[in-house]
N, C-alpha and C positions, 0 to 999 in steps of 0.2 A: 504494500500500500504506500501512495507516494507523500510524503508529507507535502506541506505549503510550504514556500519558501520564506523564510523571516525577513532577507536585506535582498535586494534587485542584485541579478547574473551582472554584476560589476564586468568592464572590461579589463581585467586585470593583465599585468606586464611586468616584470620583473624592473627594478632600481635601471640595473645596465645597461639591459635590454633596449629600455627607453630613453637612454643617455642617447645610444648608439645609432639609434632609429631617428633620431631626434635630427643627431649630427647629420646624415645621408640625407637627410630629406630638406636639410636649409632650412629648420626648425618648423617646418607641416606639422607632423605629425602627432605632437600636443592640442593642434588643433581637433585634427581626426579621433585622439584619446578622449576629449573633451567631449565632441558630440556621440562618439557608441556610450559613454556614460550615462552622460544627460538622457539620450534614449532608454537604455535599460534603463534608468530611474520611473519615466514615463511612462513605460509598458508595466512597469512593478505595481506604481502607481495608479494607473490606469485612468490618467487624470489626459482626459482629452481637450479639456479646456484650458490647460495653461499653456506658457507660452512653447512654441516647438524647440526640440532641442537644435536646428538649424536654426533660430532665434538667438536662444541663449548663447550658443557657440558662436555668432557674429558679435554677440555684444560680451564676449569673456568678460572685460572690464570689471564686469557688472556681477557676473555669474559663476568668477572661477572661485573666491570663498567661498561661499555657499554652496558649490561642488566637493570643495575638499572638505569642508563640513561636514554635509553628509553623508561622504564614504568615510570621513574618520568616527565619525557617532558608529554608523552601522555597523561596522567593523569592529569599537569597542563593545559594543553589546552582542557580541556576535560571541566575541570571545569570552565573556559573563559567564556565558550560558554551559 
C-alpha cells in the first residue's frame, strides 16, 4: 500500500554536481533547478491558482528565499520524523 507523500518529489542534485553543471552551462542551470522545484512544489501543492513556476522563476529576485525556505522547512521535518 503506497503511502502519501509528506514534502513534494524535490528536484534534488548533489552540492558538486550543481557547482559543475552550473559552470558548463554559463550559470543556466540554477535557473532550470529553480523552476522543476517551484513545479514539484505546485503539483505537491496542487495549488492551480498561484502564480506558475515559469513566473516565479523569471522573477527569482523575489522567489529564491522563499524556495530555499521551503525545501529547508521540509526537509527539516522530514528528518523529525
Amino acid at each position: 500500500m503506497d503511502t502519501p507523500a509528506t514534502i513534494p518529489n524535490y528536484f534534488r542534485i548533489s552540492t558538486k554536481r550543481f557547482f559543475i553543471i552550473s559552470f558548463l552551462t554559463i550559470g543556466f542551470y540554477p535557473i532550470y533547478w529553480m523552476y522543476k522545484n517551484w513545479k514539484a512544489i505546485n503539483t505537491f501543492d496542487n495549488k492551480a491558482n498561484e502564480l506558475s513556476p515559469l513566473l516565479k522563476t523569471i522573477l527569482w529576485i523575489f522567489y529564491l528565499y522563499p524556495l530555499f525556505r521551503r525545501i529547508a522547512g521540509d526537509l527539516q521535518g522530514e528528518e523529525s520524523k
